[in-house]
Jmol script that loads the backbone (N, CA, C; Angstrom):
load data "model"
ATOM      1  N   UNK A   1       0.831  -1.199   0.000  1.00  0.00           N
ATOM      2  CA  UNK A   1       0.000   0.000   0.000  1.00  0.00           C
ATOM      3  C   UNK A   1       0.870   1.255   0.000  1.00  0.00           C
ATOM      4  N   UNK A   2       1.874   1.061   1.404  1.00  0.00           N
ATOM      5  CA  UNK A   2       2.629   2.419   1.070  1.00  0.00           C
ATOM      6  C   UNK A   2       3.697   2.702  -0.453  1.00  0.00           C
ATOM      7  N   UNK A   3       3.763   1.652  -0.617  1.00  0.00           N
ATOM      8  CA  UNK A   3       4.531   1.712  -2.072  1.00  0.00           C
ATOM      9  C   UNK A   3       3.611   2.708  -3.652  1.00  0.00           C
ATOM     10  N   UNK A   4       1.957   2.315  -3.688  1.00  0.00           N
ATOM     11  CA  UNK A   4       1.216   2.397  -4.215  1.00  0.00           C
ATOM     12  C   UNK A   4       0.845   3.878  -3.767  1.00  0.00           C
ATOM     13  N   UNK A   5       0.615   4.106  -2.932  1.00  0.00           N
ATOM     14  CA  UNK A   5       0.211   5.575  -2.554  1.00  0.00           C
ATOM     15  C   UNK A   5       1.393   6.260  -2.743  1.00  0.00           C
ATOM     16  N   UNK A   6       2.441   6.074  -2.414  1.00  0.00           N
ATOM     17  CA  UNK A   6       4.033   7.110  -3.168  1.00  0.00           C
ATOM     18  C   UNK A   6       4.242   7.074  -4.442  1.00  0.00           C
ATOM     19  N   UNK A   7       3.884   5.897  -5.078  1.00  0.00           N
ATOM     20  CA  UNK A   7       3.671   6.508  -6.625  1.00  0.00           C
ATOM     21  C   UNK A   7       2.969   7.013  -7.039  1.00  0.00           C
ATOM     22  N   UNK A   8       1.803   6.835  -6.738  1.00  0.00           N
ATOM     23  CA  UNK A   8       0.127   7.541  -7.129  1.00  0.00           C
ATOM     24  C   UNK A   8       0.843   9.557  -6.538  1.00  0.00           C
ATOM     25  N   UNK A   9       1.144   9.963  -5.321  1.00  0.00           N
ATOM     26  CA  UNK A   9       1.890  10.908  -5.380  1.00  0.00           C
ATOM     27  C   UNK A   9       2.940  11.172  -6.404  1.00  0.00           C
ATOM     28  N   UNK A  10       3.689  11.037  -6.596  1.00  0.00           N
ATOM     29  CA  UNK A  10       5.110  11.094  -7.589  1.00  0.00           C
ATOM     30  C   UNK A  10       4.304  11.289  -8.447  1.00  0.00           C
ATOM     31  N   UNK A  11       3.099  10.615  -9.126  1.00  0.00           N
ATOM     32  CA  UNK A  11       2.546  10.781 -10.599  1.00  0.00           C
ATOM     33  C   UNK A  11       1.811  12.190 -10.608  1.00  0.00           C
ATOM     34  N   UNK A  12       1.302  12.104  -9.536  1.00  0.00           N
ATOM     35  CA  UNK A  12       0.288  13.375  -9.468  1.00  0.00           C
ATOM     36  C   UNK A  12       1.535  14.818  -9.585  1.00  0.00           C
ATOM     37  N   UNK A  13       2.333  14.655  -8.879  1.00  0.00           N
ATOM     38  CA  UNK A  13       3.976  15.934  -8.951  1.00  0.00           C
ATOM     39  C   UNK A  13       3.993  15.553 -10.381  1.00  0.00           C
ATOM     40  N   UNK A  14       4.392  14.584 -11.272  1.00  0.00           N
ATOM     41  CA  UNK A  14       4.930  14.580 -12.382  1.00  0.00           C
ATOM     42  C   UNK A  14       4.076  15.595 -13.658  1.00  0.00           C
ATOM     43  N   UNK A  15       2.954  14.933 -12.927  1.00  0.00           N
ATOM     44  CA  UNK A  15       1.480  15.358 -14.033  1.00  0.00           C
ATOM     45  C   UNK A  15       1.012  16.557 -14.091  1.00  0.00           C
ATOM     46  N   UNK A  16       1.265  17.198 -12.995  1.00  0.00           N
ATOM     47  CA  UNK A  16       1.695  19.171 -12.836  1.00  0.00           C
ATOM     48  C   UNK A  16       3.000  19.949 -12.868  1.00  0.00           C
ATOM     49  N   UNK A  17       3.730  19.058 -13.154  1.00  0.00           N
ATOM     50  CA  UNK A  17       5.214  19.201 -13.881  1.00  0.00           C
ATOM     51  C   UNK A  17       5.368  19.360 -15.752  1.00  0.00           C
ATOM     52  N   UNK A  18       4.546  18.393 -15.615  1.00  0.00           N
ATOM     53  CA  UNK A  18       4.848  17.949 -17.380  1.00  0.00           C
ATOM     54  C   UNK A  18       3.344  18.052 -18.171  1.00  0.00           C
ATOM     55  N   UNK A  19       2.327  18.848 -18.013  1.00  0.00           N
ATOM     56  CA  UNK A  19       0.486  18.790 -18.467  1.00  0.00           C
ATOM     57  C   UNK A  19       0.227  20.073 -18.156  1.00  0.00           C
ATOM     58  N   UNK A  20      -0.235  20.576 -18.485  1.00  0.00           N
ATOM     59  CA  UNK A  20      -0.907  21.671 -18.568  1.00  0.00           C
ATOM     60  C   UNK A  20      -3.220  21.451 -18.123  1.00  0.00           C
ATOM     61  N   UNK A  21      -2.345  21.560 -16.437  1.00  0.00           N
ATOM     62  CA  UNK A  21      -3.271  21.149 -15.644  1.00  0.00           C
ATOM     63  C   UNK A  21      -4.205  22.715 -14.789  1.00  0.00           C
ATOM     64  N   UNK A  22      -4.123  23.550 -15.601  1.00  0.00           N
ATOM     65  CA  UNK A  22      -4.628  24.520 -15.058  1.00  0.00           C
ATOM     66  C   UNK A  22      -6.142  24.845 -15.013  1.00  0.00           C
ATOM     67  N   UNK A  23      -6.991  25.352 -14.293  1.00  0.00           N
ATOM     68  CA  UNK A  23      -8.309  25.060 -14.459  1.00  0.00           C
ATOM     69  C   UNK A  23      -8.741  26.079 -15.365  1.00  0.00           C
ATOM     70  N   UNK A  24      -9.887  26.369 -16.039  1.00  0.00           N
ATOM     71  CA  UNK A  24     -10.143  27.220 -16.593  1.00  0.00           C
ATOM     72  C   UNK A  24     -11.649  27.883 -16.198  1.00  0.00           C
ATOM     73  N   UNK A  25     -11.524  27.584 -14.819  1.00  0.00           N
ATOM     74  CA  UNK A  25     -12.288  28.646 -14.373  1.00  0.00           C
ATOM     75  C   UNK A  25     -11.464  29.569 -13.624  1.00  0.00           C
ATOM     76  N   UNK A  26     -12.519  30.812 -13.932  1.00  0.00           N
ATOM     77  CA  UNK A  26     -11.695  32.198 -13.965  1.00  0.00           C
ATOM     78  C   UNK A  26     -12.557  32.825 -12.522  1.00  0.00           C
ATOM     79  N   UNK A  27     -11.818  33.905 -12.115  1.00  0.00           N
ATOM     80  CA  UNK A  27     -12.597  34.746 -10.629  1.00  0.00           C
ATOM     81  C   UNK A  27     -13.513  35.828 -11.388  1.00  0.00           C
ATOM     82  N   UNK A  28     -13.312  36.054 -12.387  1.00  0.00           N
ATOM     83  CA  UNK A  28     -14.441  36.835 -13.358  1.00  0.00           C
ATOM     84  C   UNK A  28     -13.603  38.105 -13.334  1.00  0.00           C
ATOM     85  N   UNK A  29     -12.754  38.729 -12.847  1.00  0.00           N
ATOM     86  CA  UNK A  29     -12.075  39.997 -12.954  1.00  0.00           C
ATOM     87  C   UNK A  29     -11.164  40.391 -14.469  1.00  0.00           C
ATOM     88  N   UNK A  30     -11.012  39.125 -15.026  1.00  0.00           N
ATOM     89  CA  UNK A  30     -10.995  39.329 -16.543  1.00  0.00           C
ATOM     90  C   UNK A  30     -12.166  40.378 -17.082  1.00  0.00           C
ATOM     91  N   UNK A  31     -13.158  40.340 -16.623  1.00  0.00           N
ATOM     92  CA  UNK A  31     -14.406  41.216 -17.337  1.00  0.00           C
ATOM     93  C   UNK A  31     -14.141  42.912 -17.049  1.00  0.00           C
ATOM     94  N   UNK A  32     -13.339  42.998 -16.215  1.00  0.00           N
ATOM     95  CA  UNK A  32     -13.090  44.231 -15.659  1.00  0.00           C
ATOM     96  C   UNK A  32     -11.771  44.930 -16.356  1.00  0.00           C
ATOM     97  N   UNK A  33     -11.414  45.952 -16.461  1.00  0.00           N
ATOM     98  CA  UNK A  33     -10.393  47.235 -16.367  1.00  0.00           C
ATOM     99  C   UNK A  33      -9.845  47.634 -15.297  1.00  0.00           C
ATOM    100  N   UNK A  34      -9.090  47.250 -14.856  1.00  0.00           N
ATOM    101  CA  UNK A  34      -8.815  48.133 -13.768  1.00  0.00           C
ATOM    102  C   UNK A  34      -7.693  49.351 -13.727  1.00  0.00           C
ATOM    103  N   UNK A  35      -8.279  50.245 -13.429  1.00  0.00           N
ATOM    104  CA  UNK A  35      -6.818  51.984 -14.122  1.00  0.00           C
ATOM    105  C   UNK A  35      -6.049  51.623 -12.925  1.00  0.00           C
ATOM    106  N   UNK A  36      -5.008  51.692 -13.439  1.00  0.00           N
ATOM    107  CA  UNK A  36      -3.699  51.315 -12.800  1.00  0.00           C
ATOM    108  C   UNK A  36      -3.431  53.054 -11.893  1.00  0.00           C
ATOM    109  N   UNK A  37      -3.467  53.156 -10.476  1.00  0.00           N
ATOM    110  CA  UNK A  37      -3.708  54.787 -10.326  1.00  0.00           C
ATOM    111  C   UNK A  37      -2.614  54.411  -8.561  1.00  0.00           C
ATOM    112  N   UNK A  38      -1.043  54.385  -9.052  1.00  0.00           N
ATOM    113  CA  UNK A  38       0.166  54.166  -7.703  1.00  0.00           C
ATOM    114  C   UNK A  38      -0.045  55.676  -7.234  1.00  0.00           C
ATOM    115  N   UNK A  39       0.494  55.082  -5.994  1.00  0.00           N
ATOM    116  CA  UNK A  39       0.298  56.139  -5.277  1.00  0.00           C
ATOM    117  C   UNK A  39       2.334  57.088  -5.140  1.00  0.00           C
ATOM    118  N   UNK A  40       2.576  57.824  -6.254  1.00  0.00           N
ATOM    119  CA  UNK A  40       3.164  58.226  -6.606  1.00  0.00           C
ATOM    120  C   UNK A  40       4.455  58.949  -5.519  1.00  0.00           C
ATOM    121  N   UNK A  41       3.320  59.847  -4.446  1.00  0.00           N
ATOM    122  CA  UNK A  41       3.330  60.512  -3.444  1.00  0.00           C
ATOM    123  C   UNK A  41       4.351  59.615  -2.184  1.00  0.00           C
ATOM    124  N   UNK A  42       4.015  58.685  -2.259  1.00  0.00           N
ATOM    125  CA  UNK A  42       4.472  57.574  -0.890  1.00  0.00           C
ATOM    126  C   UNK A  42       5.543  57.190  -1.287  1.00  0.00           C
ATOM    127  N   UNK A  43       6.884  57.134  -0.922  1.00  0.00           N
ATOM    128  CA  UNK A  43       8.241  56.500  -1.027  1.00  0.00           C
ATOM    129  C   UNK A  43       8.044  55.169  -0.698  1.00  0.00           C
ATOM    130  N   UNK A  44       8.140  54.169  -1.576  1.00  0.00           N
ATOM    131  CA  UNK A  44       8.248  52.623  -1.542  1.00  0.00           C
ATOM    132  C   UNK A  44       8.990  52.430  -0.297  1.00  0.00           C
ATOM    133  N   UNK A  45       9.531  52.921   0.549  1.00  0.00           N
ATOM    134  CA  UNK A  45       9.987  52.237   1.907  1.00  0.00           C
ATOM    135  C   UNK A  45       9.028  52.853   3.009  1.00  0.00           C
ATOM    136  N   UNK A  46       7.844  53.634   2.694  1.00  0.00           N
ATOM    137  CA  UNK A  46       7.171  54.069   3.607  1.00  0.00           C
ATOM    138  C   UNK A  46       5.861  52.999   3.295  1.00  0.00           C
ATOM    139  N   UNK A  47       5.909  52.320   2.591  1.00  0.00           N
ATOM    140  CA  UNK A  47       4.996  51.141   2.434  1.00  0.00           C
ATOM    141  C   UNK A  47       5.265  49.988   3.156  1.00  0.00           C
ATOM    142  N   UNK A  48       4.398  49.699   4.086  1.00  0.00           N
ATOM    143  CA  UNK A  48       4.491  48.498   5.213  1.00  0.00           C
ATOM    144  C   UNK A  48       3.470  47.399   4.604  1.00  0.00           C
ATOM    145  N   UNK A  49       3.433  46.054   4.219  1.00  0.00           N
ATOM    146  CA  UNK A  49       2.680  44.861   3.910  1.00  0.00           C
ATOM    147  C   UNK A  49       2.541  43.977   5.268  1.00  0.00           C
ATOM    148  N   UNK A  50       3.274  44.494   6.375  1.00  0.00           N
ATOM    149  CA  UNK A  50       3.314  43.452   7.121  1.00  0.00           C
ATOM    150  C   UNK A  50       2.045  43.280   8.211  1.00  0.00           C
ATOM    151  N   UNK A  51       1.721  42.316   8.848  1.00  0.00           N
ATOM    152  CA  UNK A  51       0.571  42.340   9.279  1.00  0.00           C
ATOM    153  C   UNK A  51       0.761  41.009  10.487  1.00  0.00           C
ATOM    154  N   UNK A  52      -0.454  41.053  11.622  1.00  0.00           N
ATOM    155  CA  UNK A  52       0.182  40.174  12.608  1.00  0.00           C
ATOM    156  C   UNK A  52      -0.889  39.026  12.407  1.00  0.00           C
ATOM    157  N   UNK A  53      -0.077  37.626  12.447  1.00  0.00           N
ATOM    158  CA  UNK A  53      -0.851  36.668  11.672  1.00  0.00           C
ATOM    159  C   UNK A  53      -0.645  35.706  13.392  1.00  0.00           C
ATOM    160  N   UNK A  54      -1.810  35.360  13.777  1.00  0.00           N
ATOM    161  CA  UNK A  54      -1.875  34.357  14.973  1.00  0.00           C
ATOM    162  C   UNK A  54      -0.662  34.599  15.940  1.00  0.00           C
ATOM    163  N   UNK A  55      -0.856  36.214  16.372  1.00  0.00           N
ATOM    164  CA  UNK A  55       0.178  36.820  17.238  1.00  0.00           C
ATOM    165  C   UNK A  55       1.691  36.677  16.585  1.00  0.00           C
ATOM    166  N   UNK A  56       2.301  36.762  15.404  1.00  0.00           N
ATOM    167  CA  UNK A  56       3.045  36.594  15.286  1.00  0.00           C
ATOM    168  C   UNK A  56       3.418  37.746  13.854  1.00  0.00           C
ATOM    169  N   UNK A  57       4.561  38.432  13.637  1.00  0.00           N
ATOM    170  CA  UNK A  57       4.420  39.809  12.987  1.00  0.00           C
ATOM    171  C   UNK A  57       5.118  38.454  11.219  1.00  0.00           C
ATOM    172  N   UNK A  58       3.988  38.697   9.986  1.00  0.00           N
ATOM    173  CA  UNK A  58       4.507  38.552   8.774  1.00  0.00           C
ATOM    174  C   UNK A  58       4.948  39.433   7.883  1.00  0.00           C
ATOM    175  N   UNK A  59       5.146  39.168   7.108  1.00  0.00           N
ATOM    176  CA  UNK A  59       5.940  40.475   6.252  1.00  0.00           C
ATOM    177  C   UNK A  59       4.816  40.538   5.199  1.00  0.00           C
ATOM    178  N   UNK A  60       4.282  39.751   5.131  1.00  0.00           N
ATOM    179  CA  UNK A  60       2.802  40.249   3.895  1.00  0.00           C
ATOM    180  C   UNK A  60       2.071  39.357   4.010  1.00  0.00           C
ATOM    181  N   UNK A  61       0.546  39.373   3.903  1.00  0.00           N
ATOM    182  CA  UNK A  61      -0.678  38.694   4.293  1.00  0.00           C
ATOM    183  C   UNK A  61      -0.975  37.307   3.051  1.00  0.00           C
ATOM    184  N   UNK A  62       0.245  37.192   2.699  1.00  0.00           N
ATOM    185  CA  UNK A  62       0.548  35.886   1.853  1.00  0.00           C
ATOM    186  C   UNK A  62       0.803  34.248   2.641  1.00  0.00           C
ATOM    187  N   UNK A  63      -0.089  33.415   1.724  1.00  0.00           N
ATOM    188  CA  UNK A  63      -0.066  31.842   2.459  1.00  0.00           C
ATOM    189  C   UNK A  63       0.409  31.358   1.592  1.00  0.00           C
ATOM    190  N   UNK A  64       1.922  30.271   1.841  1.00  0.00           N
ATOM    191  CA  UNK A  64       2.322  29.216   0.943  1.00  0.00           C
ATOM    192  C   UNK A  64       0.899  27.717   1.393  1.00  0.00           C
ATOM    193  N   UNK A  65       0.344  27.313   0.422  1.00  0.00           N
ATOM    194  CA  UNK A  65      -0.589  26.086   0.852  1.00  0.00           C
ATOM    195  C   UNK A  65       0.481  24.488   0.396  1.00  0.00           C
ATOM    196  N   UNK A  66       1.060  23.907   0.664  1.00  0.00           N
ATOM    197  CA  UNK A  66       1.753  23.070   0.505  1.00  0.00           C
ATOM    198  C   UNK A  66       1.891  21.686  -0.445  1.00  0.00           C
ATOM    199  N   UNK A  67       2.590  20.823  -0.561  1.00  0.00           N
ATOM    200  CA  UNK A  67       2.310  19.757  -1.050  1.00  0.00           C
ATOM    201  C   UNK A  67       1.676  18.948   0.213  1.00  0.00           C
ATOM    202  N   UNK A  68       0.965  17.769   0.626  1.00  0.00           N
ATOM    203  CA  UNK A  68       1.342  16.452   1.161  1.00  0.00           C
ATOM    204  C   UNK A  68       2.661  16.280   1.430  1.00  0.00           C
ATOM    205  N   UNK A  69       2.673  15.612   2.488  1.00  0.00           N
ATOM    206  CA  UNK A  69       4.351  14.514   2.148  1.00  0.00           C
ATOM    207  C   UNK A  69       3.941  13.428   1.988  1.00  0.00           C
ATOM    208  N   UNK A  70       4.869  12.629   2.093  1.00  0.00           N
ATOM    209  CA  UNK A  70       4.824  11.035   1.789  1.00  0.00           C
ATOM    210  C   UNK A  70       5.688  10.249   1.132  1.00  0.00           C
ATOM    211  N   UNK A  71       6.165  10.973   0.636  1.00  0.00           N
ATOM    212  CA  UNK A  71       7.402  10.705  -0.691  1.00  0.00           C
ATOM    213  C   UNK A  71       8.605  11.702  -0.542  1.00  0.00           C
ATOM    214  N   UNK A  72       9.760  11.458  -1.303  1.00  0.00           N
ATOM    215  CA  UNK A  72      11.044  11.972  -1.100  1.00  0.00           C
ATOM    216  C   UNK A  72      10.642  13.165  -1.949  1.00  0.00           C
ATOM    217  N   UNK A  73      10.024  13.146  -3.086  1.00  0.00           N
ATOM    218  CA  UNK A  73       9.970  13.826  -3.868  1.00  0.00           C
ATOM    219  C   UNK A  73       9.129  15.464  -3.365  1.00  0.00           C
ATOM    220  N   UNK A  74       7.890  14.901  -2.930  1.00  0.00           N
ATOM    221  CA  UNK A  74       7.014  16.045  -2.204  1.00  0.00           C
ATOM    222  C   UNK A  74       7.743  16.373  -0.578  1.00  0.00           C
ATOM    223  N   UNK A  75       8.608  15.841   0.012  1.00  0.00           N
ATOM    224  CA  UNK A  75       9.254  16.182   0.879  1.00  0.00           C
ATOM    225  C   UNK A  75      10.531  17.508   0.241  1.00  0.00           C
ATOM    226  N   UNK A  76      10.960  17.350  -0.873  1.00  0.00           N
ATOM    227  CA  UNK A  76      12.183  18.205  -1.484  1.00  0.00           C
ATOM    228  C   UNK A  76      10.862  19.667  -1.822  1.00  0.00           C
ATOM    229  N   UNK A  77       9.843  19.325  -2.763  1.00  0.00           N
ATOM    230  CA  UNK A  77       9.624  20.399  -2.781  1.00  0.00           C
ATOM    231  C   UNK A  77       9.030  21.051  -1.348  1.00  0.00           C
ATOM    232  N   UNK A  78       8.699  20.397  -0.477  1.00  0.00           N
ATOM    233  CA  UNK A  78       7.959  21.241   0.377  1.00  0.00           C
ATOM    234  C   UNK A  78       9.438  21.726   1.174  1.00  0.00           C
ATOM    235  N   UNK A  79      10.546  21.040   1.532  1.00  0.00           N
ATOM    236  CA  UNK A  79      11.476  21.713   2.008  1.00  0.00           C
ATOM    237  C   UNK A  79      11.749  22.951   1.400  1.00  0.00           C
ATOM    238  N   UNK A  80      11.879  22.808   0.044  1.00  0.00           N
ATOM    239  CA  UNK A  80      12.024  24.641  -0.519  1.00  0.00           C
ATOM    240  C   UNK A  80      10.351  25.766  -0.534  1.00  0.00           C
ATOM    241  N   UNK A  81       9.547  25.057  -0.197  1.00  0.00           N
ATOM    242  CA  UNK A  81       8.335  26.102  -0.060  1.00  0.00           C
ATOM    243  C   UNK A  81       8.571  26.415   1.455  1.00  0.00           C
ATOM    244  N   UNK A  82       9.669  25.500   1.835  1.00  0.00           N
ATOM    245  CA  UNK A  82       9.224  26.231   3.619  1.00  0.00           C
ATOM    246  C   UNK A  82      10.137  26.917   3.457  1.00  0.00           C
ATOM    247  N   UNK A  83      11.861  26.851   2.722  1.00  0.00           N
ATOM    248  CA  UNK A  83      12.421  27.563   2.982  1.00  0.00           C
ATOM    249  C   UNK A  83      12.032  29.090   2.380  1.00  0.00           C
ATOM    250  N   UNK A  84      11.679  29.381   1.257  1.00  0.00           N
ATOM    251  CA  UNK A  84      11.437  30.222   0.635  1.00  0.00           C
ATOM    252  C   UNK A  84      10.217  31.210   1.700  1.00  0.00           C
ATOM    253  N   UNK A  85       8.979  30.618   2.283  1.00  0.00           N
ATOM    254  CA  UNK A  85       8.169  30.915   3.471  1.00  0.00           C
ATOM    255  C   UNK A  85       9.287  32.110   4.519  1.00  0.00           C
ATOM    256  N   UNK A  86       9.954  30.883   4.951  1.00  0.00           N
ATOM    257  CA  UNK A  86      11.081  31.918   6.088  1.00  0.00           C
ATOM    258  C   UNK A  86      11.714  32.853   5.556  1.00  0.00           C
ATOM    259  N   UNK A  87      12.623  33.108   4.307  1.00  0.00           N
ATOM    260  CA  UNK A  87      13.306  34.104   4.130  1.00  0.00           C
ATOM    261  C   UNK A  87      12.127  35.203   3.358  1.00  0.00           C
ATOM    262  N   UNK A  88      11.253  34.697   3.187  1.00  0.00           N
ATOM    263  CA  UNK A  88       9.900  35.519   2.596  1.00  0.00           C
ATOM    264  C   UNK A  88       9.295  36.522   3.939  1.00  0.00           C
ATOM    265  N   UNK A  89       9.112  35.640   5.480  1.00  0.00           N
ATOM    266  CA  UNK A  89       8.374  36.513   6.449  1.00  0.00           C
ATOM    267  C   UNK A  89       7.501  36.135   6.468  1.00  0.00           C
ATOM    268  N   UNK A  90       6.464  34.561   5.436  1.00  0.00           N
ATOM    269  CA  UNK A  90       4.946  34.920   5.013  1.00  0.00           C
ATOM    270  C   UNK A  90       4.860  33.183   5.878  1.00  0.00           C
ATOM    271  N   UNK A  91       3.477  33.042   5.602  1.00  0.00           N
ATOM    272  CA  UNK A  91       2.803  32.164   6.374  1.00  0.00           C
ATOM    273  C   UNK A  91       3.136  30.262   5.468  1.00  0.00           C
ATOM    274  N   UNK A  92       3.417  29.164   6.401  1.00  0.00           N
ATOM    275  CA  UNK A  92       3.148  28.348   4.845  1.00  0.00           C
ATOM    276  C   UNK A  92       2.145  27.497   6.340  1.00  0.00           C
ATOM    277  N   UNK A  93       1.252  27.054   5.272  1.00  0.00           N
ATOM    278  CA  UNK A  93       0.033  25.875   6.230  1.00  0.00           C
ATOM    279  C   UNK A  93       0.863  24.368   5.953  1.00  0.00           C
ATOM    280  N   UNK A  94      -0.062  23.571   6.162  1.00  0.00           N
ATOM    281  CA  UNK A  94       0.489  22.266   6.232  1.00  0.00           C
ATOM    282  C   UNK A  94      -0.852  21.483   5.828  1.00  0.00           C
ATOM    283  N   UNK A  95      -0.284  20.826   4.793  1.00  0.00           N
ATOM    284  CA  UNK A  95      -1.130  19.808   3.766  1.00  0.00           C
ATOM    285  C   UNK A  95      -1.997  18.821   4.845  1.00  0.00           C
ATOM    286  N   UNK A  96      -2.178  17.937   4.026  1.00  0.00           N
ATOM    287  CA  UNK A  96      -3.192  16.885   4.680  1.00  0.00           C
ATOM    288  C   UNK A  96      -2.421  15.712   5.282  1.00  0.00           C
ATOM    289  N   UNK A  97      -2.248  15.605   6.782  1.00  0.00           N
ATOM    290  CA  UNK A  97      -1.542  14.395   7.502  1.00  0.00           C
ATOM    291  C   UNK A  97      -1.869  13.135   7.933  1.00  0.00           C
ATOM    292  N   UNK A  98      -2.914  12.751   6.708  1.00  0.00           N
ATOM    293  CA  UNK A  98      -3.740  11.489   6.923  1.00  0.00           C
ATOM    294  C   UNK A  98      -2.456  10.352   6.500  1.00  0.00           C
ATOM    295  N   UNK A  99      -1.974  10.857   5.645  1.00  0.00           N
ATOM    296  CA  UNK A  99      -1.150   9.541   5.345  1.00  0.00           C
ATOM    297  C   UNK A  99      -0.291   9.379   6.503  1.00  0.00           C
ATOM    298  N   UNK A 100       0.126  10.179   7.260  1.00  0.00           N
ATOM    299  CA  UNK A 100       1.179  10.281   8.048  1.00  0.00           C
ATOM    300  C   UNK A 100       1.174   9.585   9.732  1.00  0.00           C
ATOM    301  N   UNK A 101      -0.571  10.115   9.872  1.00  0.00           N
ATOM    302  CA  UNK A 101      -1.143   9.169  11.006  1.00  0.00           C
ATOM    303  C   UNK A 101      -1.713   8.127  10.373  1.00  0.00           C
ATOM    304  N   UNK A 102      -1.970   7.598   9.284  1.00  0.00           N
ATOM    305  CA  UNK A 102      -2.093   5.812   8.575  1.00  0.00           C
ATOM    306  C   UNK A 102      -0.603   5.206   8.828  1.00  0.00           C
ATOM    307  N   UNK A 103       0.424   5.898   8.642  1.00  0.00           N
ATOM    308  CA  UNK A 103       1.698   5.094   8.467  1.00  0.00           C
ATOM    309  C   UNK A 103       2.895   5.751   8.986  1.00  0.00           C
ATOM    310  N   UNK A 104       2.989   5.805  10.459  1.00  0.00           N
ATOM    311  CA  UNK A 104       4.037   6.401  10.679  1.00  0.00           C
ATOM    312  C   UNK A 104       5.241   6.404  10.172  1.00  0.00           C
ATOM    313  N   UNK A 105       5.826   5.647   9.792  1.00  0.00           N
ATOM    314  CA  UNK A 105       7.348   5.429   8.955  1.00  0.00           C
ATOM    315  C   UNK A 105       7.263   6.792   7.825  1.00  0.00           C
ATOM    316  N   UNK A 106       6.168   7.370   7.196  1.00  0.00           N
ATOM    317  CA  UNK A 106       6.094   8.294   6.127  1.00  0.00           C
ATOM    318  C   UNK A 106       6.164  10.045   7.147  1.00  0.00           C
ATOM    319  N   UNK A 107       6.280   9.942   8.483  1.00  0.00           N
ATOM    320  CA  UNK A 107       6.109  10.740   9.554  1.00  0.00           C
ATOM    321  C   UNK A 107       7.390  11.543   8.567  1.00  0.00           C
ATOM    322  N   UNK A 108       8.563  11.251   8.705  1.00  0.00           N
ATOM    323  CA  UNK A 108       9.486  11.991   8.339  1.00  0.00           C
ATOM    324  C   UNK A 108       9.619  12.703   6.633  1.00  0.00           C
ATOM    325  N   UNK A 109       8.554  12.477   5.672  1.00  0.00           N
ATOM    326  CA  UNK A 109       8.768  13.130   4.983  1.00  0.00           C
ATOM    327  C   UNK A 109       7.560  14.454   4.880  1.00  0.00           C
ATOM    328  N   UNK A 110       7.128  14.622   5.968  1.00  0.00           N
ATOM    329  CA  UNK A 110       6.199  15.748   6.421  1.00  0.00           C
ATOM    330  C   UNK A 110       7.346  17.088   7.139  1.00  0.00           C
ATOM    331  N   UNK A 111       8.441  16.236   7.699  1.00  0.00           N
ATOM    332  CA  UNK A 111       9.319  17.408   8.930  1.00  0.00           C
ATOM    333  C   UNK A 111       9.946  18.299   8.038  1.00  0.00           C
ATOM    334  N   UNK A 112       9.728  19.749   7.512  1.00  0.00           N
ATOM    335  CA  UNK A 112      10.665  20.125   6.713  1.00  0.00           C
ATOM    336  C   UNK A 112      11.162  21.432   7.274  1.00  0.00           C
ATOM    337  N   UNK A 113      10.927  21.696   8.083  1.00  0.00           N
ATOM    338  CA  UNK A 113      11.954  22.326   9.535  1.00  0.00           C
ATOM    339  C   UNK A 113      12.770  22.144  10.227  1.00  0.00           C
ATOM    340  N   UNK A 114      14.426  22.625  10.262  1.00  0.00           N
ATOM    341  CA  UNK A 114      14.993  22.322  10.985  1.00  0.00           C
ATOM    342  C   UNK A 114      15.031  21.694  12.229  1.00  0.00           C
ATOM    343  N   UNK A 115      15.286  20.784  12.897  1.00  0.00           N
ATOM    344  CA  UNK A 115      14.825  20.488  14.241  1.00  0.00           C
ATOM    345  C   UNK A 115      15.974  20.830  15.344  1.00  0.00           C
ATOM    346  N   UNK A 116      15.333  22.023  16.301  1.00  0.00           N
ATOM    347  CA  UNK A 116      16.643  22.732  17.068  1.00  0.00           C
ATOM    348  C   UNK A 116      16.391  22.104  18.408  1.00  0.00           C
TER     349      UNK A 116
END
end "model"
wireframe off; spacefill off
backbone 0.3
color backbone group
């Protein structure tokens, strides 16, 4: 089983790697114009994005949403979505840990945080 469910993953990474899997439903703001109107006046370092997310200060109200783990493969990319998260300031969530409480041995390709 765990063999079968890490490939069925790996295929699903491959198949949004290599397909053109994008949906084609739209948020409808295609229908719109929007006049591009910066605020000219404000010096780009007097612009703050940061905001306090579950008591804790982010640098912009941005969420990385993750892969699963389970596999070596979705373990590499989620190690670089977390790293990219930290030197970013921004929030990343954490995928779905069903496989992980089905099969502990797959526990470790969920950890993609240093462990201090």
């Amino acid at each position: 089983m765990e063999k079968r469910i890490g490939a069925k993953k790996d295929q699903h990474i491959r198949c949004c790697l290599e397909k053109n899997v994008e949906s084609s439903l739209t948020t409808g703001f295609e229908r719109y114009l929007l006049e591009n109107q910066p605020l000219p006046e404000v010096p780009l370092e007097d612009i703050d994005t940061s905001t306090i997310f579950l008591g804790k200060r982010i640098s912009a109200p941005f969420m990385i949403s993750p892969l699963t783990g389970g596999t070596e493969r979705s373990l590499r990319i989620n190690k670089n979505l977390a790293q990219a998260a930290q030197e970013l300031g921004i929030v990343m969530t954490v995928g779905s840990q069903k496989l992980a409480l089905e099969n502990p041995s797959l526990i470790p390709t969920y950890q993609v945080l240093k462990q201090v």
